[in-house]
C-alpha positions in Angstrom: 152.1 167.8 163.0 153.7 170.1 165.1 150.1 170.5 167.2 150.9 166.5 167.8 154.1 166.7 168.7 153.0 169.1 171.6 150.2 167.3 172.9 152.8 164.5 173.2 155.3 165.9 175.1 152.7 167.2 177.6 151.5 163.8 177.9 154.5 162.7 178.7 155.6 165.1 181.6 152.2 164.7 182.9 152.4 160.6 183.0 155.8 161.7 184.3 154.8 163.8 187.3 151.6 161.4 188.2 153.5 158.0 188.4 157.3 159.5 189.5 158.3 158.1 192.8 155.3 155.9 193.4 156.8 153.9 196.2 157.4 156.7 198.6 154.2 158.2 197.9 152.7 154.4 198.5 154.7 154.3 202.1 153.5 157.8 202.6 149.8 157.0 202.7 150.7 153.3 204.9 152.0 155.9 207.3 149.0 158.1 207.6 147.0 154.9 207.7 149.0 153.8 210.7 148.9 157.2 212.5 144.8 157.0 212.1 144.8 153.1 213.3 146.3 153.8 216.0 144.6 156.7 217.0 141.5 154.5 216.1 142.3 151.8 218.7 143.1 154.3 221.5 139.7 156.6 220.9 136.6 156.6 219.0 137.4 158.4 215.4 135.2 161.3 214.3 133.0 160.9 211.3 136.2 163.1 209.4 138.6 160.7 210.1 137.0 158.0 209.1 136.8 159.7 206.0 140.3 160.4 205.8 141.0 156.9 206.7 138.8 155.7 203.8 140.5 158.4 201.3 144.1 156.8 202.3 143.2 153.5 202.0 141.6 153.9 198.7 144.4 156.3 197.3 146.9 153.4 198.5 144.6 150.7 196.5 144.7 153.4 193.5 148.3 154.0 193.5 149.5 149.9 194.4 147.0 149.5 191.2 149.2 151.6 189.0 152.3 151.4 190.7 151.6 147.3 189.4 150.6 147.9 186.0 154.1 149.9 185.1 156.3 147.4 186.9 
């Protein structure tokens, strides 16, 4: 019982830390996104930004996901 009660207070700081302040880590990631737009429209962007641009924009789909599914 007590082994139980442990388990769920971890799970509850840790569902805690990973949805806490969603928002400002959701405008975070927009602005990264913007910075690599519009560096993409002034010059070709190497192969590891695109792959940081693809990373943001699917960590802002991820968190927008979640971010929805507690509101």
């Amino acid at each position: 019982k007590e082994k139980l009660k442990m388990i769920k207070l971890a799970l509850k700081d840790w569902h805690t830390a990973h949805t806490q302040n969603l928002p400002s880590r959701i405008e975070y990631l927009k602005g990264q996104l913007s910075a690599l737009d519009q560096k993409g429209e002034e010059e070709n962007l190497s192969e590891a930004k695109l792959v940081e641009l693809h990373g943001v924009t699917s960590d802002i789909h991820s968190l927008s996901r979640l971010n929805a599914s507690i509101c």
